[in-house]
C-alpha positions as CSV (number, residue, x, y, z in Angstrom):
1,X,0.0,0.0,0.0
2,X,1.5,3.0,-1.2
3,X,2.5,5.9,2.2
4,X,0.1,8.3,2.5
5,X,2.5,10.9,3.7
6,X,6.4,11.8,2.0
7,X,5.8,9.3,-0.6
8,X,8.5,10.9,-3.1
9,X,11.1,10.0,0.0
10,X,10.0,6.2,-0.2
11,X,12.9,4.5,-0.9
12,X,15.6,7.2,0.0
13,X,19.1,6.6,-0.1
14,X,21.9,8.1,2.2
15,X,23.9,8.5,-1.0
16,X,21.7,11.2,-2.0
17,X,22.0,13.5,0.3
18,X,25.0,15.4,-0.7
19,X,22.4,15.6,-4.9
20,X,19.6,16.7,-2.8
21,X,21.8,19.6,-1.3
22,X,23.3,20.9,-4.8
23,X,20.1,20.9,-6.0
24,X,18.2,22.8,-3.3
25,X,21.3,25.3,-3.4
26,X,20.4,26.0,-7.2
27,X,16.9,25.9,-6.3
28,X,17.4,28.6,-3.5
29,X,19.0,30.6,-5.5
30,X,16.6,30.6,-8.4
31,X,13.6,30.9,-6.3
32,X,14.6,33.8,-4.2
33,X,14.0,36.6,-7.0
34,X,11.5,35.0,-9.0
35,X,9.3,34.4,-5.5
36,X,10.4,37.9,-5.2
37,X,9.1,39.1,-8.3
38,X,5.9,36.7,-8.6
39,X,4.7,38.4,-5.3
40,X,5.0,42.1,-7.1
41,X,3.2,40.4,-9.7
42,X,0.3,39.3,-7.8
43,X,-0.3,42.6,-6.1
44,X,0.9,41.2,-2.4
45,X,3.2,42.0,-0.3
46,X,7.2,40.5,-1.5
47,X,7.5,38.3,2.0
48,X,4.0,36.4,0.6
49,X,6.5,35.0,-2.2
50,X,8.5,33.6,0.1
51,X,5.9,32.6,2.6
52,X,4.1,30.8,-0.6
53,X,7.5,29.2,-1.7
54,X,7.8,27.5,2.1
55,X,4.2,26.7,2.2
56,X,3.8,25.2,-1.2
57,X,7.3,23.3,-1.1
58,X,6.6,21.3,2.0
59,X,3.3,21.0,1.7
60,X,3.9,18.8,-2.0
61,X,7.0,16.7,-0.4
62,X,4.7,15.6,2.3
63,X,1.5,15.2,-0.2
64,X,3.4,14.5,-3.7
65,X,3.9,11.7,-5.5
66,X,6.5,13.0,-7.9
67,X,10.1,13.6,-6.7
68,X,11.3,16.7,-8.5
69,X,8.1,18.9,-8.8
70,X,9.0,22.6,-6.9
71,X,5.6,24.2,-5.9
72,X,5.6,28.1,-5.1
73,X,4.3,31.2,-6.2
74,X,3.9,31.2,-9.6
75,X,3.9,33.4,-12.2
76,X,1.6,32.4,-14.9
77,X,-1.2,32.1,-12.4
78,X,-0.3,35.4,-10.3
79,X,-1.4,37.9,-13.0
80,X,-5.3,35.0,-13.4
81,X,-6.1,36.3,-10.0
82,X,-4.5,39.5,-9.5
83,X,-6.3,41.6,-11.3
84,X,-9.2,39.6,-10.5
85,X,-8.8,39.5,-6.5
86,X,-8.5,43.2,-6.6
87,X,-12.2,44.6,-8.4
88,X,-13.3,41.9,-5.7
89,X,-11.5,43.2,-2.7
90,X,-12.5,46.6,-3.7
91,X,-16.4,45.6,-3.9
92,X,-16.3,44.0,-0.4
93,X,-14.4,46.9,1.2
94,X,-11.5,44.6,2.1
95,X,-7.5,44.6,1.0
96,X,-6.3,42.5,-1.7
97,X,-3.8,41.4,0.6
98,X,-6.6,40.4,2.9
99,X,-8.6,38.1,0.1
100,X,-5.4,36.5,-0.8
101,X,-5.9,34.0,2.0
102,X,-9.6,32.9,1.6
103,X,-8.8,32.6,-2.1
104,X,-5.8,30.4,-1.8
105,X,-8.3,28.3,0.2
106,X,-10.6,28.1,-2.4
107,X,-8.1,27.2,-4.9
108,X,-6.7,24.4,-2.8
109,X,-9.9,23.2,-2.1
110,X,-10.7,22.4,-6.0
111,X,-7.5,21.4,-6.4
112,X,-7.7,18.8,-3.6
113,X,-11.1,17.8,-4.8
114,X,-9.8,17.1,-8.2
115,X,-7.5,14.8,-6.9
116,X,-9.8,12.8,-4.5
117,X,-12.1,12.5,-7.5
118,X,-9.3,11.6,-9.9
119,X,-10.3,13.6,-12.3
120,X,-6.8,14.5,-13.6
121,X,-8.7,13.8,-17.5
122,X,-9.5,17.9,-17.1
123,X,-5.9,18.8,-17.6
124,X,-6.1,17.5,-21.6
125,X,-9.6,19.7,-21.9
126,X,-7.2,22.5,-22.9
127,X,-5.5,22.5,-26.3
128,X,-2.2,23.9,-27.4
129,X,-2.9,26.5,-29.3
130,X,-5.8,28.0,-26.9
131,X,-3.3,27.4,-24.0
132,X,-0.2,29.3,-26.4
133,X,-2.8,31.9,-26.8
134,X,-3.8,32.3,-23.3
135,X,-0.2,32.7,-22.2
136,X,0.6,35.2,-24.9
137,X,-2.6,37.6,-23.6
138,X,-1.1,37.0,-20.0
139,X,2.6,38.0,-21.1
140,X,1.1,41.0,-22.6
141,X,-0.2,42.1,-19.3
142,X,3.1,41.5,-17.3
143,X,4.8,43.6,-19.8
144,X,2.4,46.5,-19.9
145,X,2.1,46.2,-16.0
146,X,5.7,46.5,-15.6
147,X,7.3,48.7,-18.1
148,X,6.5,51.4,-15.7
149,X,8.8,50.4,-13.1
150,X,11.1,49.5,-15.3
151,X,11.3,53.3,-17.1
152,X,10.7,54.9,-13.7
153,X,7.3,56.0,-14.8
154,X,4.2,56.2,-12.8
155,X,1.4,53.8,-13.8
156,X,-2.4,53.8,-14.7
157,X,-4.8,51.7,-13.0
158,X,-7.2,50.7,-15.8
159,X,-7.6,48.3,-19.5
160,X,-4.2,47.0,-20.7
161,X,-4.8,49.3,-23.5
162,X,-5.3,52.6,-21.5
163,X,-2.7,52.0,-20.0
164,X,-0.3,51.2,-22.8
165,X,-1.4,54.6,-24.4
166,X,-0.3,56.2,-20.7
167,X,3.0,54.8,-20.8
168,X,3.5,55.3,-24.4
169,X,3.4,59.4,-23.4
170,X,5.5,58.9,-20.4
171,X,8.3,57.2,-22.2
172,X,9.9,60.6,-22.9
173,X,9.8,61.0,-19.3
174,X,11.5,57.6,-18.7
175,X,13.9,57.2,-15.5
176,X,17.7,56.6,-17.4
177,X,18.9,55.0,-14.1
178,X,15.7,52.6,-13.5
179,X,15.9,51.7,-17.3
180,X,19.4,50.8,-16.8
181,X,19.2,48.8,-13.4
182,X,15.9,46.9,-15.1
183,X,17.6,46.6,-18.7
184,X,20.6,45.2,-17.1
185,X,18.7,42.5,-14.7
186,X,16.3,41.7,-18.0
187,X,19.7,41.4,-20.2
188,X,22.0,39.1,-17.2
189,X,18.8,36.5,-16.8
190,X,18.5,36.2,-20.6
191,X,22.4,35.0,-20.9
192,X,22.3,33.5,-17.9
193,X,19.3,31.0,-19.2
194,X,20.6,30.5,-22.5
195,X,24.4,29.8,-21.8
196,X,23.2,27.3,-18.7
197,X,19.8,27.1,-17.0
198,X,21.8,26.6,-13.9
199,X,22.9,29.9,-13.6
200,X,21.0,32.1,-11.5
201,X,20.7,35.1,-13.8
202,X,17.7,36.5,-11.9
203,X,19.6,36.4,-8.6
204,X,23.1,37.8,-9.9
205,X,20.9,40.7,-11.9
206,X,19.2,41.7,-8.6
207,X,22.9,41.8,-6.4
208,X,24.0,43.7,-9.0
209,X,21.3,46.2,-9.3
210,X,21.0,46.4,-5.5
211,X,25.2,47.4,-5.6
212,X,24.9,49.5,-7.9
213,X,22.4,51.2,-5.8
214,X,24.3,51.5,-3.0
215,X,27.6,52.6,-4.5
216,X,25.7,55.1,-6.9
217,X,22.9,55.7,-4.4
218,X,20.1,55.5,-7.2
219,X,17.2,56.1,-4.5
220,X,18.6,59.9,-4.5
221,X,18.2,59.9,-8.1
222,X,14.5,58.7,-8.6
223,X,14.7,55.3,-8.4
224,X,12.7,53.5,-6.1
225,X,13.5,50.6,-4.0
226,X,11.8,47.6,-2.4
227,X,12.3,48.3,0.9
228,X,13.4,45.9,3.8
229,X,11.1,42.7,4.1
230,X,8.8,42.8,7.0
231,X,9.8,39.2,7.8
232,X,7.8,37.9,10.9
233,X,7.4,34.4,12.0
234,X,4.1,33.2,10.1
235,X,1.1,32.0,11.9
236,X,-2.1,30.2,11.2
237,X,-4.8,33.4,10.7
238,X,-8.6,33.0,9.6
239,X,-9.2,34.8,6.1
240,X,-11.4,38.2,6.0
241,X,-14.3,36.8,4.7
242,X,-16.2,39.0,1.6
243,X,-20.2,39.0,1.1
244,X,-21.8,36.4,-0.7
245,X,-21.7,38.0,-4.3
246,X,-17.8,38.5,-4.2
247,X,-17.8,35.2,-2.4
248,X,-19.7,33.8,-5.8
249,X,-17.2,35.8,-7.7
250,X,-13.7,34.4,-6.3
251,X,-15.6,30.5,-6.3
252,X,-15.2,31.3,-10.1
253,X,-12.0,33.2,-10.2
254,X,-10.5,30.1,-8.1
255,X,-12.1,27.3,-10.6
256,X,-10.2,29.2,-13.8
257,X,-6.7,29.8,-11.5
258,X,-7.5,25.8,-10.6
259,X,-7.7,24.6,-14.0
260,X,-4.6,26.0,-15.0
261,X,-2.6,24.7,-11.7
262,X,-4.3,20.9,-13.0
263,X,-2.9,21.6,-16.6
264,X,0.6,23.0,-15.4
265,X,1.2,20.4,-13.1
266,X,0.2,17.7,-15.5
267,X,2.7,18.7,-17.7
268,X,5.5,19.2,-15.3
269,X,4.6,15.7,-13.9
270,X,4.8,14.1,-17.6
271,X,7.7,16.1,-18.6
272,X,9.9,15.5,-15.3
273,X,8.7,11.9,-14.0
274,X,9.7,10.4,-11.0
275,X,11.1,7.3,-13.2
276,X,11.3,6.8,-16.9
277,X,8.7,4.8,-17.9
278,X,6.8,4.5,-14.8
279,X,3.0,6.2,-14.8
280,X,2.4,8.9,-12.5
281,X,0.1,9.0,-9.8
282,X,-0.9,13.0,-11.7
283,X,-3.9,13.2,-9.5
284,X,-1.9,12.8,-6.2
285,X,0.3,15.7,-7.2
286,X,-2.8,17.7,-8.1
287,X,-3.8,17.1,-4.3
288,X,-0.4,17.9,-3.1
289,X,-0.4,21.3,-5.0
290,X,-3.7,21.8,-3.2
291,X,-2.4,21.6,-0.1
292,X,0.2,23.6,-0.8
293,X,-2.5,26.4,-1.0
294,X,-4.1,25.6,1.7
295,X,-0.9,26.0,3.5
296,X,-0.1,29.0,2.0
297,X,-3.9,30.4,3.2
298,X,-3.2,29.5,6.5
299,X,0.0,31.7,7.0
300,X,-1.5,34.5,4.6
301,X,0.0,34.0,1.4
302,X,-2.0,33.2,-2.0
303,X,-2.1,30.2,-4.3
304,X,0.9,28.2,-5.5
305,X,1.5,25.9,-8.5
306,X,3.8,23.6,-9.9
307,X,6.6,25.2,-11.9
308,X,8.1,24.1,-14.8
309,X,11.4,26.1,-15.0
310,X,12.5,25.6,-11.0
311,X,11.5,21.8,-11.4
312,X,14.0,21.8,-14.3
313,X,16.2,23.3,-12.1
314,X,16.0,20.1,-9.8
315,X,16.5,17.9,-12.1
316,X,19.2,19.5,-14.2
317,X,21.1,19.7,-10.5
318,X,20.9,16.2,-9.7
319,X,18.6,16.4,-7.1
320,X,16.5,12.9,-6.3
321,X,14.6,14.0,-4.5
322,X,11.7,16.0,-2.7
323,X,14.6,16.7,-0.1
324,X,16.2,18.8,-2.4
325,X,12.8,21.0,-2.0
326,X,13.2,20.8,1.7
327,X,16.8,22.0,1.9
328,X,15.6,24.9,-0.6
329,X,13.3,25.6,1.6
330,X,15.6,25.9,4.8
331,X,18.0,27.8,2.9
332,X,15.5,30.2,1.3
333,X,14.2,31.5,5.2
334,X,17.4,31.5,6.8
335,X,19.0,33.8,4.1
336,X,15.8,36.3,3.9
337,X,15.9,36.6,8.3
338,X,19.7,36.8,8.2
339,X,19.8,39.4,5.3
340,X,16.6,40.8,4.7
341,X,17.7,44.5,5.3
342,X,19.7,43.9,2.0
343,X,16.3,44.2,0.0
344,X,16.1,47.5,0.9
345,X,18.7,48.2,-1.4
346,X,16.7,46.5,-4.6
347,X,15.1,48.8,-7.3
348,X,11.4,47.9,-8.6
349,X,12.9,48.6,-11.7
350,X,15.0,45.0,-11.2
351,X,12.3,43.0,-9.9
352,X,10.4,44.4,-13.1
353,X,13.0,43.2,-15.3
354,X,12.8,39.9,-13.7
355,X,9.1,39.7,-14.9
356,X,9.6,41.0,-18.3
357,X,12.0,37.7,-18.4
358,X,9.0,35.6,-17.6
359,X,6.9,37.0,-19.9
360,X,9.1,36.4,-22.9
361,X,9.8,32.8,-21.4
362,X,5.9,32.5,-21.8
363,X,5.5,34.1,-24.5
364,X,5.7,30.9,-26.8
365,X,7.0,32.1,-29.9
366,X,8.8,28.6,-30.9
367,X,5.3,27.2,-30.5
368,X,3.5,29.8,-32.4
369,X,5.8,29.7,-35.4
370,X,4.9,25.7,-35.5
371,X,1.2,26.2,-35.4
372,X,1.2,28.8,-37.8
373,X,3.8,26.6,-40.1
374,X,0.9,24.0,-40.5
375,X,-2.2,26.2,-40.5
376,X,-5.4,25.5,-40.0
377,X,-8.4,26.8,-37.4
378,X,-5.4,26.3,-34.7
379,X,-3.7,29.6,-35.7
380,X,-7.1,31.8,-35.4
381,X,-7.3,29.8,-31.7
382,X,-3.9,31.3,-31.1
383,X,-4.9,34.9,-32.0
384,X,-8.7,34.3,-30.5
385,X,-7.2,33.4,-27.0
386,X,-4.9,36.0,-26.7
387,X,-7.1,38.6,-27.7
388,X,-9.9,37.4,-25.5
389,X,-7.2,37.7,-22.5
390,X,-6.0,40.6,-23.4
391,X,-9.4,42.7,-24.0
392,X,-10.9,41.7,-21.3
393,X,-10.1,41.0,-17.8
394,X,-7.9,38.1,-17.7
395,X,-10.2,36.1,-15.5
396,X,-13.2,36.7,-17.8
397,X,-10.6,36.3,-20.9
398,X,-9.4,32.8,-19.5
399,X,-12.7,31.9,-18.8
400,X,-14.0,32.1,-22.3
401,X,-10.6,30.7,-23.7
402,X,-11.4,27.9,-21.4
403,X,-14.8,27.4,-23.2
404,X,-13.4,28.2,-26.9
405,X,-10.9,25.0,-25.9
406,X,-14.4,22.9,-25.1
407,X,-16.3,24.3,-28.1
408,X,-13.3,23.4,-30.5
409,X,-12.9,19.9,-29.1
410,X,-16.7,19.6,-29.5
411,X,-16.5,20.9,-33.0
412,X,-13.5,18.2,-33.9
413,X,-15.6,15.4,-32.6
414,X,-19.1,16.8,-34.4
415,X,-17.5,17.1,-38.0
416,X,-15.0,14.1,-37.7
417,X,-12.7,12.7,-40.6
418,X,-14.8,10.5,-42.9
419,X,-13.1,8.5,-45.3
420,X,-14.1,6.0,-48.3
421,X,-11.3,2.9,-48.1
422,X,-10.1,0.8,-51.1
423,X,-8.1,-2.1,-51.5
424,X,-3.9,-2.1,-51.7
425,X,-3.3,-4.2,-55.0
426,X,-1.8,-7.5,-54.0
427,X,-2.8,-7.1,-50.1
428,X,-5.9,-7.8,-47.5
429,X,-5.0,-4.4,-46.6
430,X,-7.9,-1.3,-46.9
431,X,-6.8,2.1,-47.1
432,X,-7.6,5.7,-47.8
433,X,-7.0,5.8,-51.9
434,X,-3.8,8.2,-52.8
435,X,-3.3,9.8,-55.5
436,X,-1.8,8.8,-58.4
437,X,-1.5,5.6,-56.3
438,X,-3.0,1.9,-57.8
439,X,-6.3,0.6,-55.8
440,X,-8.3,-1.5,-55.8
441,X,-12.5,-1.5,-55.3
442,X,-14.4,-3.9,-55.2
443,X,-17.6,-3.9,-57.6
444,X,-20.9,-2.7,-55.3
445,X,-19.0,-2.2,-52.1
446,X,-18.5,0.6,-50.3
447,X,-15.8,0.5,-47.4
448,X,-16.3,3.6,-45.4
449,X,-14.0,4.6,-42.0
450,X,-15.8,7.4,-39.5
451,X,-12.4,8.8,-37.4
452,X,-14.4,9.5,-34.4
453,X,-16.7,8.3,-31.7
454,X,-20.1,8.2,-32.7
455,X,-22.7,10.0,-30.7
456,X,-24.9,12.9,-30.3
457,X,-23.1,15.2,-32.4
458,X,-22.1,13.7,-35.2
459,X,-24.3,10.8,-35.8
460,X,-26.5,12.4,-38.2
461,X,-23.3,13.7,-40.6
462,X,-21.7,10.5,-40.2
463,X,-24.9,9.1,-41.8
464,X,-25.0,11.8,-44.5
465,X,-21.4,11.4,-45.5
466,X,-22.1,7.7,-45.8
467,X,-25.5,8.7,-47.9
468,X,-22.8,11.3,-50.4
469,X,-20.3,8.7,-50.5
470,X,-23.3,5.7,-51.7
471,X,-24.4,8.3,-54.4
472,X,-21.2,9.2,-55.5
473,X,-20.6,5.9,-56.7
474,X,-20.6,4.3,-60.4
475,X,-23.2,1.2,-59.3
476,X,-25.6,0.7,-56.7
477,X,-24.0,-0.1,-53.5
478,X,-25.2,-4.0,-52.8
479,X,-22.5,-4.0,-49.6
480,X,-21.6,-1.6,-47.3
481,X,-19.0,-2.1,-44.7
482,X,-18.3,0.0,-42.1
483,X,-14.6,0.3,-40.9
484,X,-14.8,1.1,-37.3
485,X,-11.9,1.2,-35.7
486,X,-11.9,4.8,-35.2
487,X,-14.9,4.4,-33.5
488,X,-13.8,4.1,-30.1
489,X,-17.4,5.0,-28.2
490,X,-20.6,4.9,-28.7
491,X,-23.3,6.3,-27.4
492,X,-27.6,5.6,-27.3
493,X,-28.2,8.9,-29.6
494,X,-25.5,8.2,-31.6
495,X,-26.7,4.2,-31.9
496,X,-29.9,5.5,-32.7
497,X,-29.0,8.0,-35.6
498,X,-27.1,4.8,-37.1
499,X,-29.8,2.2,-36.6
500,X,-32.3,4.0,-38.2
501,X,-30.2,4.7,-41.2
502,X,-29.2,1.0,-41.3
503,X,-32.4,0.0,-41.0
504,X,-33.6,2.4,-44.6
505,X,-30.3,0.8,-46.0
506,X,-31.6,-2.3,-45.6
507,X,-34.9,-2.1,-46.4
508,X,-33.3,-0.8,-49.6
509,X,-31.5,-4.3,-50.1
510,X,-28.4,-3.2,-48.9
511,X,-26.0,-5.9,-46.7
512,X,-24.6,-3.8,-43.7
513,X,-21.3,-4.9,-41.8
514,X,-18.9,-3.6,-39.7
515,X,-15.6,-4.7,-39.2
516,X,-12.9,-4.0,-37.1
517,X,-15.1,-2.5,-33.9
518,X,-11.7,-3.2,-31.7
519,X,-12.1,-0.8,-29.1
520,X,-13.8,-3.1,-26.0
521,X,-16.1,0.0,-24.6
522,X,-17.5,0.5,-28.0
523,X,-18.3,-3.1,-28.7
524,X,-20.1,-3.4,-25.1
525,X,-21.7,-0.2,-26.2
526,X,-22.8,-1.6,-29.8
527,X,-24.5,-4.7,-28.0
528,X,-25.9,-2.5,-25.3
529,X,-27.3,0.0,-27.8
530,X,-28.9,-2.8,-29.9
531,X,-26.2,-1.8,-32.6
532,X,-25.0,-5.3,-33.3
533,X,-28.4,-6.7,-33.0
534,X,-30.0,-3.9,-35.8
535,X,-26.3,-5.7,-38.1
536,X,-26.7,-8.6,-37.1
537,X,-24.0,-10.8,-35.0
538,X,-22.9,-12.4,-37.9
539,X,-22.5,-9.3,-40.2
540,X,-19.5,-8.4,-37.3
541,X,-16.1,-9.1,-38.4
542,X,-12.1,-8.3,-38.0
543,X,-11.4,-7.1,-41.1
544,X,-12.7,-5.6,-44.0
545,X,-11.3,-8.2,-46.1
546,X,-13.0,-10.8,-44.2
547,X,-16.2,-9.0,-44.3
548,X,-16.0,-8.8,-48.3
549,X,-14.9,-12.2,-48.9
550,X,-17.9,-13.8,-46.7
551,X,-20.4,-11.1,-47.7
């Protein structure tokens, strides 16, 4: 029976130790800044990054399944909710600071719940391109919110767009020094990551800003600084709690911000697994990140997620283990209480060059130029996602890229590939004709493959494209054979549609088979639907080669 607790230390050997502690090193010194910078990002105070970095880290290696995950403040969910969790805090009279708490509950909560249910099948509800657009539309935000700091402008509360027009007129009146001290930071973590993700670029970009603040004493020339952490020992505190309509609106906010955590950490847990090979338990993880936010509620900090980049880190490092999390963690607290006057001496402007890093990491160009390189309704899914996120609030834009994602999945399924098959000369073998190519047909038989489930929503064109390819041919059709392995469920609506069209087909002195039904839940659906019976058991074959010769 599998531990209920610190499962990813099951089997730990003494040997590993010395991985585990190179590892956490790199993984301190990575997460500092970027917990840093993801706390600016979601509109908290920059201690909450670290706080969520603690609580999100220990929480998954006593929860987790998988050995190199690093949970923490993230930065692709901070600017879902930010925006978000402030209109709400300013409706129920509250700080946004205050909400973070409660919401962080509510996110751990669905998490959690998505992970008792199992129900880790939502992570693949999301396609690529909707998912490339979404990210785009959220690195447009980070960048518009932080240019500001970075030219040593002030900002405008407001749209994305209003406020790009704002900055667009203050960039005469840019800051050289904050420019500088953010250019620099943006320029050292780009190097950094592509000479050796195992540099700290982040980390080295903010010493050097926060020297070259104190030798040149850039406060006195307009730059401003972060200030010293206000670094107390947390404790367990019960959220401010909003009325019921805000309530109603950060239940939704948390089920978008939760739906991304289950697709992030999905792919972190396929893309790092424990063990080559080996399936992972994905919906204990998804549990494990919940808890994290629970945790994270509980000492006042806002949600966490899995992270690709920091998990990377982990792995790249040597690290075995979630002990390599653990000794981040350690390191991570006793560095900000022994030196956390030195952030006092760290410009905005660098922590905003930090985030401009993460927006370009996000910004998935690569991925864009692949999706626009084979064309298609995925490159208007792309554009559609991002401009939904960026127009409109993110939550509301994610929300409705969320359902575009459904809707195009739905679409796939309602208008599936449907294909007449012939026969390769000197085989058994049936195949979509090429051309150009030799096949063979067979004289009154028509061999037709549906590539899709068949159900409620494409029953009827599945039947129609069956009636255009009957009339398209040179003879009447005396067999017809239906190639089903595509057809890997079944449903009573979708039985139906078929039945009845069978049943006209015969009537018509037509001979209706099907061959090739391999998938086992659509042949228990066929016999429950009465499918096989309205065939007949003995029009059911393996092969369309069988089903010609007997037939």
């Amino acid at each position: 029976m599998q531990s209920r607790v610190f499962a990813s230390l099951l089997g730990y050997r003494i040997e590993w130790l010395s991985r585990d502690l190179v590892a956490g090193l790199m993984l301190a010194a990575i997460a500092i800044p970027g917990q840093l910078a993801t706390a600016r990002l979601a509109g908290m105070p920059p201690e909450t990054g670290i706080y969520a970095f603690a609580a999100g880290s220990i929480a998954f290696a006593v929860f987790g399944a998988n050995r190199f995950m690093s949970v923490g403040a993230d930065s692709t969910i901070a600017p879902i909710f930010a925006g978000g969790l402030a209109s709400i805090a300013a409706a129920a009279g509250h700080g946004h600071a205050q909400l973070a708490p409660l919401f962080a509950l509510l996110v751990g909560a669905v998490l959690i719940a998505i992970g008792l249910l199992r129900a880790g099948w939502l992570a693949t509800l999301l396609s690529v391109p909707v998912t490339t657009g979404f990210l785009a539309g959220i690195a447009v935000h980070i960048v518009v919110g932080e240019l500001p700091a970075l030219l040593g402008v002030p900002d405008e509360k407001g749209h994305v767009l209003v406020r790009l027009v704002h900055l667009i007129g203050q960039v005469p009146h840019a800051n050289p020094y904050a420019l500088a001290v953010g250019a620099g930071v943006l320029c050292i973590t780009l190097v950094a990551s592509r000479i050796s993700p195992r540099i700290p670029g982040a980390l080295l970009g903010l010493v050097g800003a926060g020297v070259a603040t104190a030798l040149f004493h850039l406060d006195a020339r307009g730059v401003s600084l972060l200030g010293p952490l206000a670094v107390t020992l947390p404790h367990a505190t019960l959220p401010a709690l909003p009325g019921m309509e805000e309530f109603g609106r950060m239940v939704q906010l948390a089920l978008v911000v939760a739906m991304v955590c289950v697709m992030q950490t999905a792919a972190v847990a396929s893309t790092f697994p424990s063990e080559e090979g080996k399936v992972e338990d994905v919906s204990r993880d998804f549990g494990a990140v919940g808890a994290g936010s629970v945790a994270a509620a509980l000492i006042g900090a806002f949600p966490v997620n899995a992270s690709p980049p920091r998990t990377a880190i982990v792995r790249e490092s040597g690290g075995q283990s979630q002990m390599a999390a653990l000794a981040a963690v350690a390191l991570v607290i006793a560095l900000v209480i022994a030196a956390s006057g030195l952030t006092a001496y760290v410009p905005h402007a660098a922590l905003a060059g930090i985030l401009l890093y993460v927006a370009w990491r996000i910004f998935r160009i690569d991925e864009m130029r692949q999706i626009h390189g084979r064309g298609g309704l995925e490159v208007l899914l792309v554009a559609a996602s991002a401009a939904l996120v960026i127009a409109l609030p993110i939550e509301t834009g994610m929300l409705l890229a969320i359902v575009m994602s459904f809707v195009h999945s739905l679409y796939i399924v309602a208008r599936p590939y449907c294909v007449e098959l012939a026969r390769v000369p000197g085989s058994t073998v049936w195949w979509p004709p090429v051309p150009d190519a030799p096949f063979e047909r067979e004289h009154g038989v028509l061999v037709f493959a549906p590539s899709a489930p068949l159900n409620f929503t494409n029953g009827e064109r599945i039947c129609a494209e069956i009636r255009s390819a009957m009339a398209r041919q040179r003879e009447p059709v005396k067999l017809l054979v239906i190639e089903a392995n595509g057809m890997i469920d079944i449903d009573y609506t979708g039985s139906k549609i078929l039945r009845r069209a069978i049943a006209q087909w015969q009537g018509a002195g037509i001979v209706v088979a099907i061959a090739r039904l391999s998938a086992g839940r659509a042949r228990e659906q066929a016999n429950r639907t009465g499918l096989i019976e309205t065939i007949g058991a003995d029009r059911v074959f393996m092969s369309v080669e069988e089903a010609v010769r007997k037939l």
